[in-house]
C-alpha angles and dihedrals in degrees: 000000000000098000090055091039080054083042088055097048094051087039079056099044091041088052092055096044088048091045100056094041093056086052092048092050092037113027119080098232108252132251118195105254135127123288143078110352088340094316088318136150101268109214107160137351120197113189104295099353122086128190122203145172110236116163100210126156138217128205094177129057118272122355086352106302113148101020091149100060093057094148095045093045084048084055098048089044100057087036090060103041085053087052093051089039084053100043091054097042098044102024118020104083099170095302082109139053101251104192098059083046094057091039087068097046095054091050091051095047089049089062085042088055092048085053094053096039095048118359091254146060120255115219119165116153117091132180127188124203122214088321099320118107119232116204121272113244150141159281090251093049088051091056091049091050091050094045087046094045094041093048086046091061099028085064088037081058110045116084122252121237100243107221108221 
């Protein structure tokens, strides 16, 4: 079980990498102009809800902060993978949830990775809901929403010891 749980992670990671390398090679970078999602790809609309394909990239940490500090951010961000990496391997005997916890990881070192491989993140799929954009992202960011929002209701889920 752990070596398919560890098959799964670099099938994960592997499936982001490929993914932002075929939009880079097949995907026109997008200026922000009128037209479809903001001169995006269409691929389905539901209602409300649009999906679109916009290549877009990102020096800085979420929705662009701290571009300038792209060294420093690239630091941090290796520096906190390897905490997290070091907290699960040495300290988390079973008390946590594990899988939400890599998830993350693996999400964070996919955007790692887009920072080593070309100075940048690549984000490129965008949604809007009922009018209002939501911001264009990735495969990586949406492994690290899942991990954050599983681990939010797995430790919302597991009982508390009462101390009488």
């Amino acid at each position: 079980m752990k070596y398919l749980f560890t098959l799964l992670l670099f099938a994960l990671f592997a499936l982001d990498v490929y993914s932002k390398q075929w939009a880079v090679g097949s995907l026109p970078m997008i200026h922000w102009h009128q037209g479809y999602p903001f001169g995006g790809i269409g691929m389905f609309e539901l209602g409300d809800v649009t999906f679109s394909l916009n290549l877009v990239t990102n020096t800085g940490a979420a929705w662009g902060i701290f571009a300038q500090y792209t060294g420093a951010l690239f630091i941090v961000r290796l520096a906190i993978i390897c905490g997290l990496i070091f907290f699960l391997a040495l300290f988390n005997k079973g008390k946590m949830p594990g899988f939400p916890m890599w998830l993350i990881v693996t999400g964070a070192f996919g955007n790692v990775f887009d920072y080593w491989r070309y100075g940048r993140v690549i984000d490129f799929l965008h949604f809007t809901f009922w009018g209002a954009s939501f911001p264009v992202f990735n495969l990586a960011d949406s492994y690290i929403t899942l991990g954050a929002l599983s681990l939010f209701l797995l430790t919302r889920a597991i009982p508390r010891k009462v101390q009488t």
